[in-house]
C-alpha positions as CSV (number, residue, x, y, z in Angstrom):
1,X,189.5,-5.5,166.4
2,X,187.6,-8.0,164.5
3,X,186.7,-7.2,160.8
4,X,183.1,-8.3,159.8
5,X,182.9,-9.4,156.3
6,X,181.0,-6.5,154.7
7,X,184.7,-4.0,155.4
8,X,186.0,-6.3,152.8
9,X,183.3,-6.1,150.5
10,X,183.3,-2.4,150.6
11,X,187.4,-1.9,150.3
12,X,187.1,-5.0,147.6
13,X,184.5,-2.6,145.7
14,X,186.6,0.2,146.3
15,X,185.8,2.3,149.1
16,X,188.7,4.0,150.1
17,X,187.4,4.5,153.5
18,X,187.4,0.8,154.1
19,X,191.0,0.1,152.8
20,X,192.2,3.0,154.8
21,X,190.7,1.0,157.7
22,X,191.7,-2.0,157.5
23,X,195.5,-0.7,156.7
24,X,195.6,1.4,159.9
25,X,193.9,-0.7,162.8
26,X,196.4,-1.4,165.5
27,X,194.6,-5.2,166.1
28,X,193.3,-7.0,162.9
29,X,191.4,-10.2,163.2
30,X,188.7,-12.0,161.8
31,X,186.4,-14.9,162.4
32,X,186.9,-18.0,160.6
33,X,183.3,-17.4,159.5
34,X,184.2,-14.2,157.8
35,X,187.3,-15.8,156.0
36,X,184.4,-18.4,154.7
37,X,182.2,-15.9,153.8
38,X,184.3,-13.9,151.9
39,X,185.9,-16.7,149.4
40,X,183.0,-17.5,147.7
41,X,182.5,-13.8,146.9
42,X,185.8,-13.7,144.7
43,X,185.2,-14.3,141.4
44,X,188.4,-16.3,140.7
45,X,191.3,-17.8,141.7
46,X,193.1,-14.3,141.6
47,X,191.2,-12.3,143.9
48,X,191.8,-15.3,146.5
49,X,195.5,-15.0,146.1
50,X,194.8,-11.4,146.9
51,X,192.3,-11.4,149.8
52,X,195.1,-14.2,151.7
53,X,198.0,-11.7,150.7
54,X,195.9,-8.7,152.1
55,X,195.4,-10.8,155.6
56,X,198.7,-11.9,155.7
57,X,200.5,-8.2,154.7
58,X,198.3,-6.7,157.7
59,X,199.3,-9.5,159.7
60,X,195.4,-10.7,160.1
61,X,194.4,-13.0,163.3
62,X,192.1,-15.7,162.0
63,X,189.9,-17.4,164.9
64,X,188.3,-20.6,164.7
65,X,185.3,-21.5,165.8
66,X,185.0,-24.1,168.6
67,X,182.5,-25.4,170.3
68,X,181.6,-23.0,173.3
69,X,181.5,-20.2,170.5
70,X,179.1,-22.7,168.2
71,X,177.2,-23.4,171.2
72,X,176.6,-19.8,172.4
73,X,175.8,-18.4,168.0
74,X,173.1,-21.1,168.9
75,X,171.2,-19.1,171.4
76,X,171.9,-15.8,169.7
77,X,170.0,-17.4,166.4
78,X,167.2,-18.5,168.7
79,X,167.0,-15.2,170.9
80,X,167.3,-13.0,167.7
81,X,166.7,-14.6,164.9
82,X,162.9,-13.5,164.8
83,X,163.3,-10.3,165.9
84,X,166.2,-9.1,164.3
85,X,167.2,-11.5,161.5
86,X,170.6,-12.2,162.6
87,X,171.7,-15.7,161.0
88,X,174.2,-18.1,161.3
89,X,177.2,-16.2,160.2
90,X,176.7,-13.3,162.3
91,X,175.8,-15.3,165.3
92,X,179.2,-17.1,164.9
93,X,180.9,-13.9,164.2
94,X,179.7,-12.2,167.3
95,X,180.4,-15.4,169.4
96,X,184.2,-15.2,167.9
97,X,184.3,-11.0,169.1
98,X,182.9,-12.0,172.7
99,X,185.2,-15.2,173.3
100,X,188.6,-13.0,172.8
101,X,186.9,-9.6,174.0
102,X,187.7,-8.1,170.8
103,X,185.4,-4.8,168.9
104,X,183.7,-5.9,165.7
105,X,184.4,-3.7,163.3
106,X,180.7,-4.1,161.1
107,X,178.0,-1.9,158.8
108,X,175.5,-4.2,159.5
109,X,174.4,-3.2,163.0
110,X,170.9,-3.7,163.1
111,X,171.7,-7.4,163.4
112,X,174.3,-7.3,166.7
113,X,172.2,-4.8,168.6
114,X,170.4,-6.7,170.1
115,X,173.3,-9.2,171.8
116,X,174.3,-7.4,175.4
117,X,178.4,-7.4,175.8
118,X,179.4,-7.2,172.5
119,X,181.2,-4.1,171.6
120,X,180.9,-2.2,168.0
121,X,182.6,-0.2,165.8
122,X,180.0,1.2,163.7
123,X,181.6,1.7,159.8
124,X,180.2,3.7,157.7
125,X,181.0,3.8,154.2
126,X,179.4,7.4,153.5
């Protein structure tokens, strides 16, 4: 399963529904995009230390991006990026869950509905 950036915001925030998740998923990954996204939303160098330690502990895939995956986000941001907003990172991020046939774990539906193969866990933090 591929982990969409807003799981760690939520178990970073302290929503014990999305550290419960991300500590019992058989298959943890993420996109290179996500690990990018993510940094800049720690406030120091601490909470880096800490967000590498949490991927490492849970043993945490990290895929890069390469070009067939760059070249297919492409035509997701130009099929969808008028009608449902999605942007660069979630374009790359969905390209990364359909190149290794992986779930993306994600709250932020509304902007991967839209793109036909791609399978979803929905999360909820409610």
């Amino acid at each position: 399963m591929i982990f969409g950036t807003n799981i760690f915001i939520y178990a970073d925030r302290g929503v014990l529904s999305a550290k419960q998740l991300i500590e019992t998923a058989p298959e943890k990954a993420i996109s290179a995009v996500t690990y990018l996204e993510y940094v800049p939303f720690c406030r120091n160098k601490k909470e880096v230390q800490i967000f590498e330690k949490l991927l490492e502990t849970y043993k945490f895939a990290i895929y890069d991006i390469d070009a067939a995956m760059s070249s297919q986000a492409r035509q997701m941001v130009k099929d969808f990026a008028l009608s449902h907003r999605i942007e660069m990172a979630d374009a790359l991020i969905a390209a990364t869950a359909l190149a290794h046939d992986e779930m993306l774990c994600t709250s932020n539906v509304k902007h991967f509905l839209p793109i036909s193969r791609i399978k979803l866990e929905i999360y909820s933090p409610l």
